[in-house]
Z-matrix of the N, CA and C atoms (Angstrom, degrees):
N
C 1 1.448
C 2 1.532 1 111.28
N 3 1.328 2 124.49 1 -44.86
C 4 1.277 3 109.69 2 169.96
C 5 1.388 4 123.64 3 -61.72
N 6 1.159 5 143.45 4 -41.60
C 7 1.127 6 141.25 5 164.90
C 8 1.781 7 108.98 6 -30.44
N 9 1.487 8 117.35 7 -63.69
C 10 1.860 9 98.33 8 161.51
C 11 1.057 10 139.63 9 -74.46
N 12 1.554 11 113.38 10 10.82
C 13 1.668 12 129.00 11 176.97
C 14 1.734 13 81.11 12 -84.23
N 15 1.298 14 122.86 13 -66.27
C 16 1.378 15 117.61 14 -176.93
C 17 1.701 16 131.70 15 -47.27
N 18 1.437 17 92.37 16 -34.40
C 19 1.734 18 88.40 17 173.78
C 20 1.667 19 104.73 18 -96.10
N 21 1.228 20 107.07 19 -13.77
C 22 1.733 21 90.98 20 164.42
C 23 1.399 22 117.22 21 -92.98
N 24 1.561 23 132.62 22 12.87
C 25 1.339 24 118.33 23 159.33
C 26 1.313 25 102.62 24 -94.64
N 27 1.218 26 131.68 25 -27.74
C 28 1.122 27 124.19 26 -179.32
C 29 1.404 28 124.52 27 -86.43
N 30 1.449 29 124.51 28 -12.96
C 31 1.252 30 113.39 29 143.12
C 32 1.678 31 130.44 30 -79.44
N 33 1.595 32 118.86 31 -15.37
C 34 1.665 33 113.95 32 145.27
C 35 1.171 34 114.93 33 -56.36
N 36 1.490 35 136.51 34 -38.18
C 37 1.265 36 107.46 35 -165.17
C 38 1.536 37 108.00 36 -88.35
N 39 1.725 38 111.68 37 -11.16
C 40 1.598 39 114.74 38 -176.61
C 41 2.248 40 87.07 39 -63.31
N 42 1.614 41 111.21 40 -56.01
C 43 1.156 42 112.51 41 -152.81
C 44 1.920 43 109.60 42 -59.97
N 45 1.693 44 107.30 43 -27.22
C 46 1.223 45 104.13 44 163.52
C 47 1.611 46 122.07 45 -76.95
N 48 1.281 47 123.56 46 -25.37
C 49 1.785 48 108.17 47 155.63
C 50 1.606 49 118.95 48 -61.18
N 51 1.142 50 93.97 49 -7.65
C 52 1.876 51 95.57 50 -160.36
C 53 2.311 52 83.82 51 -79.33
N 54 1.315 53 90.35 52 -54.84
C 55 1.627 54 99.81 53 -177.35
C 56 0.993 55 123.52 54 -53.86
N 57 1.559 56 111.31 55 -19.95
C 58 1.742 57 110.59 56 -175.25
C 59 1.425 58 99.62 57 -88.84
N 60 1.533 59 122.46 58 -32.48
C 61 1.628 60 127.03 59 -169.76
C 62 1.434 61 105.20 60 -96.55
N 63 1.509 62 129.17 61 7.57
C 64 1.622 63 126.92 62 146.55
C 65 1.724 64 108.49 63 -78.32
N 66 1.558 65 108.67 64 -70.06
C 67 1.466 66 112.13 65 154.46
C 68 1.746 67 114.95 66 6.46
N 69 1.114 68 113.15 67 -109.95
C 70 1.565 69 150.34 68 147.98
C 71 1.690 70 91.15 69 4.86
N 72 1.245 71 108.61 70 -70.87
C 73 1.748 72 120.94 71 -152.22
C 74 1.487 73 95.20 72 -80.22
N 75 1.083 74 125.17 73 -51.93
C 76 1.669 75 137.79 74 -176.14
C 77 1.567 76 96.25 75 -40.69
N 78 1.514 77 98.62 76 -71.24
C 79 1.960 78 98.90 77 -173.08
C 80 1.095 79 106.43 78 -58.31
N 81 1.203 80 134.77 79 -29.47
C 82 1.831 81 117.76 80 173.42
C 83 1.410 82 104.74 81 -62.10
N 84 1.180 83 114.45 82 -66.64
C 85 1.549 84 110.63 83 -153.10
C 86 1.909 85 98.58 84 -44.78
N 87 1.199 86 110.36 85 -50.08
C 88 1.711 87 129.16 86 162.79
C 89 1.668 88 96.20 87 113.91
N 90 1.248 89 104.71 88 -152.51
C 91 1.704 90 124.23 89 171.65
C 92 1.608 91 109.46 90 -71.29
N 93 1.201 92 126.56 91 169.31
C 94 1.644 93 166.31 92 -138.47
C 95 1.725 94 68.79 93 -138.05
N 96 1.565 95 124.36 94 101.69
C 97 1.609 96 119.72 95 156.11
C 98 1.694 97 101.57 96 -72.47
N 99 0.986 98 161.96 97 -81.41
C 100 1.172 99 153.85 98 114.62
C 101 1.754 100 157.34 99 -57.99
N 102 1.035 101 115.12 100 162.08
C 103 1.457 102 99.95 101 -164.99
C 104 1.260 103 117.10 102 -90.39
N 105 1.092 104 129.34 103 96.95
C 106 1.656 105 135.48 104 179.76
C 107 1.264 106 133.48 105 -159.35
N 108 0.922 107 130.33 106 104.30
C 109 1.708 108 144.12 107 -168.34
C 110 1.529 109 119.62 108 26.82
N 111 1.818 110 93.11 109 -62.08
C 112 1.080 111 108.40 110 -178.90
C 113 1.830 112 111.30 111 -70.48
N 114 1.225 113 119.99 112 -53.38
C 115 1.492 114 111.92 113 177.43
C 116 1.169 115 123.30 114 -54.46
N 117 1.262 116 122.58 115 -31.80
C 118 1.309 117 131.53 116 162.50
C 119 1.377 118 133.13 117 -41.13
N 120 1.484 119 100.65 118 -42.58
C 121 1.815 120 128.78 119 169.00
C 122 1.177 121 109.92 120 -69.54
N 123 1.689 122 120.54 121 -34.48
C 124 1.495 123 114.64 122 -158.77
C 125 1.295 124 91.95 123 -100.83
N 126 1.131 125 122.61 124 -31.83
C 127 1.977 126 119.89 125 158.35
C 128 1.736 127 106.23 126 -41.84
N 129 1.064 128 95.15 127 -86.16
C 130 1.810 129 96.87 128 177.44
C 131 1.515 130 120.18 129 -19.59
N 132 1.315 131 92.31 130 -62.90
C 133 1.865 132 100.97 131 -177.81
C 134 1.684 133 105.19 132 -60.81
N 135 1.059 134 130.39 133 -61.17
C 136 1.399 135 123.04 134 173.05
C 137 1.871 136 131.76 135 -53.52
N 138 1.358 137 85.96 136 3.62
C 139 2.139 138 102.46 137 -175.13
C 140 1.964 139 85.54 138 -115.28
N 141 1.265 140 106.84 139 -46.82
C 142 1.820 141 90.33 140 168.67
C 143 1.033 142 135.05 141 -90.24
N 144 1.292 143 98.54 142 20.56
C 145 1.825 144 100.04 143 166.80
C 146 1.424 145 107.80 144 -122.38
N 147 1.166 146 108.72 145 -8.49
C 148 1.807 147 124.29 146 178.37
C 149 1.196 148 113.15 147 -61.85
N 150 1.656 149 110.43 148 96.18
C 151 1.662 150 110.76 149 177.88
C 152 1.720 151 121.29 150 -47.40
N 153 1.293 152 105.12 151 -30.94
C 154 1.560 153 94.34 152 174.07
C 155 1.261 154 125.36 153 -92.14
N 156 1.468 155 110.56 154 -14.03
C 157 1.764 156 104.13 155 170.04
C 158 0.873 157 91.59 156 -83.41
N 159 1.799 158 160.24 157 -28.86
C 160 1.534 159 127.79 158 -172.73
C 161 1.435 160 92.06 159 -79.36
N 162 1.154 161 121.45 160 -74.18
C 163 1.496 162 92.43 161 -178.26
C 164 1.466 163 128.48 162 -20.07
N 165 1.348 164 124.60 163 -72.98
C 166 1.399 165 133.58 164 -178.43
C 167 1.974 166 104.68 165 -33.21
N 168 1.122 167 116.86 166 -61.87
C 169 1.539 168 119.06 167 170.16
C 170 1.342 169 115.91 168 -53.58
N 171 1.787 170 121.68 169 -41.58
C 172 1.643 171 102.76 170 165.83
C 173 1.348 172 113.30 171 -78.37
N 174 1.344 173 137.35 172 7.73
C 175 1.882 174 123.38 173 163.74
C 176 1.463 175 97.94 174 -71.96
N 177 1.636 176 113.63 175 -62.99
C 178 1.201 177 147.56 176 171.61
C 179 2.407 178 100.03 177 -11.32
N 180 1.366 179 88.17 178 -67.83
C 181 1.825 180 91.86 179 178.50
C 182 1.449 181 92.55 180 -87.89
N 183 0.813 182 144.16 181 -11.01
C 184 1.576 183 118.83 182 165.70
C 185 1.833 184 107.32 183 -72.41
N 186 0.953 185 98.96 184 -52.35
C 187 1.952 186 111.94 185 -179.18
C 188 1.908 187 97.82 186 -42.67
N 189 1.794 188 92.34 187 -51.72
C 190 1.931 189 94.32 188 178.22
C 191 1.225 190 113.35 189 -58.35
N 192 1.227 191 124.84 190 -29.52
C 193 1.626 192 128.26 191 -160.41
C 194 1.788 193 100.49 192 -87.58
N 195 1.222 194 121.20 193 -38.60
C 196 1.383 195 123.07 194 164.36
C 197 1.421 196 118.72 195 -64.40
N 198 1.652 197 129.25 196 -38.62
C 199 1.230 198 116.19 197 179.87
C 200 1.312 199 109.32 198 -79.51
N 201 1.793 200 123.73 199 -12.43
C 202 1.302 201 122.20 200 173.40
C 203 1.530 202 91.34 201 -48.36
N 204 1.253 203 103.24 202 -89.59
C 205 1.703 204 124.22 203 -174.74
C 206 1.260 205 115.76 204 5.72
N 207 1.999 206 100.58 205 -49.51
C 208 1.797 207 89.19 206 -146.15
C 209 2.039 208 91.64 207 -118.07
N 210 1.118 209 100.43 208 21.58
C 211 1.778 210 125.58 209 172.16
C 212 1.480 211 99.92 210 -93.61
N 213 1.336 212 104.07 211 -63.23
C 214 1.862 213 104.03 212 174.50
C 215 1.525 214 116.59 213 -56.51
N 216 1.044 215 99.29 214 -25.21
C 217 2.144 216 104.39 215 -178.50
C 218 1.377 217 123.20 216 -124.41
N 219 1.270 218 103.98 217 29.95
C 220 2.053 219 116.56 218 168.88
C 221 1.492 220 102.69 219 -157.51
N 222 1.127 221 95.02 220 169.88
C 223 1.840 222 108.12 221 160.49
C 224 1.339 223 113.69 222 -75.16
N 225 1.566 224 101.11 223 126.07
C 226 2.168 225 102.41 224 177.36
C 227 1.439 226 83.27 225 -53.36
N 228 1.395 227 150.87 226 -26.36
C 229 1.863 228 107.41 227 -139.56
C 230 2.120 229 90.15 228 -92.02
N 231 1.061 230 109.12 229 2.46
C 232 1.443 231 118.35 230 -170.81
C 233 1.143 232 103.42 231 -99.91
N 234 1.696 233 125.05 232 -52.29
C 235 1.506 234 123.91 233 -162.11
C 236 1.817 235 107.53 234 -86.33
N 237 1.688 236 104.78 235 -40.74
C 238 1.317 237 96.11 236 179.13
C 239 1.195 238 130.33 237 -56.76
N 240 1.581 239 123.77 238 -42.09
C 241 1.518 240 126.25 239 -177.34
C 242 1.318 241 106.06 240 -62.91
N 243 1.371 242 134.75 241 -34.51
C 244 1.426 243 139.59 242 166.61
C 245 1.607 244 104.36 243 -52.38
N 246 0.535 245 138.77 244 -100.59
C 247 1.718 246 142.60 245 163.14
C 248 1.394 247 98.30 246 19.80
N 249 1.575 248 146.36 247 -35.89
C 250 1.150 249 163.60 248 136.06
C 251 1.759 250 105.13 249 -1.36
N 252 1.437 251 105.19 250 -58.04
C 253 1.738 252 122.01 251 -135.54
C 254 1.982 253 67.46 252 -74.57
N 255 1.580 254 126.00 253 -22.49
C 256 1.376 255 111.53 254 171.32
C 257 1.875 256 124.95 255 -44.30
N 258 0.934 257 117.08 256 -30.33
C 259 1.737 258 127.03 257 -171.79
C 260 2.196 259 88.74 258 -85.22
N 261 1.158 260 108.38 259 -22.58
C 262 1.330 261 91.94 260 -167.70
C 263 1.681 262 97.46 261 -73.64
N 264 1.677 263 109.71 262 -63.49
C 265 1.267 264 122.84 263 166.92
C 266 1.720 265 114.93 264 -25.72
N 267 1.352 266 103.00 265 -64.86
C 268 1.753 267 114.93 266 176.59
C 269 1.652 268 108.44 267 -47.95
N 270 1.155 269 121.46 268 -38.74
C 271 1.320 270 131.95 269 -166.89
C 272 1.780 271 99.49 270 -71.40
N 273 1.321 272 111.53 271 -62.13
C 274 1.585 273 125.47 272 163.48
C 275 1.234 274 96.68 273 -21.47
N 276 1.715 275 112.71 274 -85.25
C 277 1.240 276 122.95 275 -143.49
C 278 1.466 277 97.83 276 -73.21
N 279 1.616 278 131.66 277 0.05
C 280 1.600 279 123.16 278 175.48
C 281 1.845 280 98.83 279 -76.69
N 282 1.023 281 102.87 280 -58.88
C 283 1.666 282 123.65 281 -179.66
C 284 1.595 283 100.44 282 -48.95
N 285 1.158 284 154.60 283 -104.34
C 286 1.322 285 162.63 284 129.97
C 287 1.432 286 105.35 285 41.11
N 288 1.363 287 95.03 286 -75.13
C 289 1.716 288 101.23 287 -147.75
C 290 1.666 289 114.03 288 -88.93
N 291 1.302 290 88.17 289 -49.18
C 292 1.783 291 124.56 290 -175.68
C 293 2.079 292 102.88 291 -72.71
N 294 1.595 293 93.80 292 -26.63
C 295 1.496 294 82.78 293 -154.92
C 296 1.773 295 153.99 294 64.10
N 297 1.426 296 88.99 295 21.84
C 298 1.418 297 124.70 296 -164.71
C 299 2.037 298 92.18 297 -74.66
N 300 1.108 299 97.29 298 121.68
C 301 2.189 300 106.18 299 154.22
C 302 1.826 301 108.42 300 -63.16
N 303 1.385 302 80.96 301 88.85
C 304 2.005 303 81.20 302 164.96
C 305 1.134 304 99.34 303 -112.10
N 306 1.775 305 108.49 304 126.13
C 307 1.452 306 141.69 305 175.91
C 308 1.427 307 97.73 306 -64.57
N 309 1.361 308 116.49 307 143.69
C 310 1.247 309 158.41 308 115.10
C 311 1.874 310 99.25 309 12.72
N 312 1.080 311 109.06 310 -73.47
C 313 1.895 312 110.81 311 164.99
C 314 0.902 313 92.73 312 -64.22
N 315 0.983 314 169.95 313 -137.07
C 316 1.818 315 158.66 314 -80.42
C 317 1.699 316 84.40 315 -80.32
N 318 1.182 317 147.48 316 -67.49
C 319 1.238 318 139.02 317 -151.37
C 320 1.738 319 86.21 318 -49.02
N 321 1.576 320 126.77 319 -48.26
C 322 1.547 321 134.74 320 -138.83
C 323 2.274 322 78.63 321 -73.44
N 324 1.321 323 100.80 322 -43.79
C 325 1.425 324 103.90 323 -161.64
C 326 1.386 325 114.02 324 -68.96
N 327 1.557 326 108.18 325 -28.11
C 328 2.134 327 102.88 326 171.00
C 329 1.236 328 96.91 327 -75.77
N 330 1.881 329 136.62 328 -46.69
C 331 1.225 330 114.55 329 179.14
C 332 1.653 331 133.40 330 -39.87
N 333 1.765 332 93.01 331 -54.86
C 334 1.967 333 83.68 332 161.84
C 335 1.440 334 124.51 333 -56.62
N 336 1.598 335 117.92 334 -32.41
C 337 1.450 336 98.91 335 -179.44
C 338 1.612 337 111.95 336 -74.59
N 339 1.172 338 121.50 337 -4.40
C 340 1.542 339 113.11 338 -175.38
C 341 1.894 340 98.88 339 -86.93
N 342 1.430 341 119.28 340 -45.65
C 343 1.330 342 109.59 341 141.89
C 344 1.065 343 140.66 342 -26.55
N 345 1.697 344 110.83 343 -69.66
C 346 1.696 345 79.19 344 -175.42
C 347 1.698 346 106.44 345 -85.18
N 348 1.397 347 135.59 346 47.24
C 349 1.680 348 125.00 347 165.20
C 350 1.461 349 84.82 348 -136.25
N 351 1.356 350 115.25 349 22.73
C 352 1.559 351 92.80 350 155.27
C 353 2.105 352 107.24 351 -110.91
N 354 1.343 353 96.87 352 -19.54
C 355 1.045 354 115.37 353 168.93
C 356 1.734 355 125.23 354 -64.21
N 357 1.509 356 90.43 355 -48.79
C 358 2.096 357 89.39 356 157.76
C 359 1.253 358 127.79 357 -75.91
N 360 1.891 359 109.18 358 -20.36
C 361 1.689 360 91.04 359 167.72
C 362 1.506 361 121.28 360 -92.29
N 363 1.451 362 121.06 361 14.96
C 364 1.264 363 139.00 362 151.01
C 365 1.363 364 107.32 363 -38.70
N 366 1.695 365 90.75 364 -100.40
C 367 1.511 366 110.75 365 163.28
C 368 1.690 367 120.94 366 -15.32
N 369 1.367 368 115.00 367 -58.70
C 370 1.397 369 105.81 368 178.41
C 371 1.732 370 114.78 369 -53.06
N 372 1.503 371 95.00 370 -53.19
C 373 1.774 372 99.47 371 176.29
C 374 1.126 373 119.92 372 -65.86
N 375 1.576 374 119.62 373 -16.91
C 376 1.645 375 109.38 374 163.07
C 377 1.443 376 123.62 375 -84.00
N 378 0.920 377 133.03 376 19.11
C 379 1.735 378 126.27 377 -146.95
C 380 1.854 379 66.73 378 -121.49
N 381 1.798 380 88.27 379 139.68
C 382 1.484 381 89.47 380 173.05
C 383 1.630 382 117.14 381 -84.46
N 384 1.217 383 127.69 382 -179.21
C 385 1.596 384 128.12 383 -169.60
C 386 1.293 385 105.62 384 -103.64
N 387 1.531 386 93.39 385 142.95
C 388 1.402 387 113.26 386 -171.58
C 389 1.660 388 119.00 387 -51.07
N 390 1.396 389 96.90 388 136.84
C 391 1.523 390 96.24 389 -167.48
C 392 1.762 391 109.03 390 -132.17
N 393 1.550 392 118.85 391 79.14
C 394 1.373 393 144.39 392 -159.91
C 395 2.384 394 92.95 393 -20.67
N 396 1.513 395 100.18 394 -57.43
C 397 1.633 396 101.72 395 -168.80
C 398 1.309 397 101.55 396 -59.97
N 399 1.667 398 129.35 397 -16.41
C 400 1.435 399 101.59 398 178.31
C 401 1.643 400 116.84 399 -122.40
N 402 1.458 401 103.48 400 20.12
C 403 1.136 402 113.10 401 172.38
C 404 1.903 403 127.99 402 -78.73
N 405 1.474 404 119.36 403 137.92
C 406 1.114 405 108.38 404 178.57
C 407 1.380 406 122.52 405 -41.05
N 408 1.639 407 123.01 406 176.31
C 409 1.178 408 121.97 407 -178.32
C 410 1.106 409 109.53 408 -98.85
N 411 1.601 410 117.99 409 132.99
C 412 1.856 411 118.14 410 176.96
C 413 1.335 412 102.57 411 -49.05
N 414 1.337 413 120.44 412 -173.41
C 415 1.357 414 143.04 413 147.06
C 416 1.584 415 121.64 414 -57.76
N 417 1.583 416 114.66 415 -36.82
C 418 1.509 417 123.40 416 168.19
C 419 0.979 418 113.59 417 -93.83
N 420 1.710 419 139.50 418 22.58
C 421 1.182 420 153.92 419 121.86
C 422 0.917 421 137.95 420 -39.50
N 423 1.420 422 121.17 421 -38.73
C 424 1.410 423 149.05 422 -124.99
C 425 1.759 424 84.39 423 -113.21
């Protein structure tokens, strides 16, 4: 189990660089001044040439390529709610990096989320280990 505690912090913290370099890239490119074919295009073209939104999108598929990983080798109801402890990290890296005012309530609101994913990796470490003679029958059992 530690071994995917390890590749899932390290793909939150890839997915919180990914958030700070959309952040970053988003306000450059700026606003959509109006909606029309052409602005639309010249929006586009200025988000794909934007060194920090491509960056920000390759943390972004690296973060995907790790939750592939650890989706194929745990139970979602274990790995997804963890995926969470991401807004705590993101929250950091708003305060830190971004320089963002995070209130006092939002500080109160990553504390519950670090609660409840400390509370599911409880649960994971309490659930006793699989034991083949008392396990249900596969499908090629049957």
């Amino acid at each position: 189990m530690t071994k995917l505690l390890v590749i899932l912090m390290v793909a939150l913290v890839l997915e919180s660089i990914g958030v700070v370099f959309l952040n970053k890239g988003l306000r450059q490119v700026g606003d959509l001044p109006k909606v029309s074919l052409v602005e639309v295009g010249r929006l586009v073209a200025r988000g794909a040439t934007n060194t920090h939104l491509l960056l920000g999108v390759f943390f972004e598929t690296l973060f995907f390529v790790g939750l592939l990983i650890l989706l194929a080798r745990s139970n979602v109801s274990f790995i997804w709610p963890l995926t969470s402890l991401g807004f705590v990290l993101t929250t950091l890296a708003a305060k830190f990096i971004l320089g963002e005012e995070v209130t006092a309530t939002r500080w109160s609101g990553v504390f519950l989320i670090m609660v409840g994913a400390s509370l599911i990796t409880w649960s994971e470490n309490a659930k006793p280990p699989n034991n083949p003679a008392t396990a249900p029958p596969t499908a090629a059992a049957k």
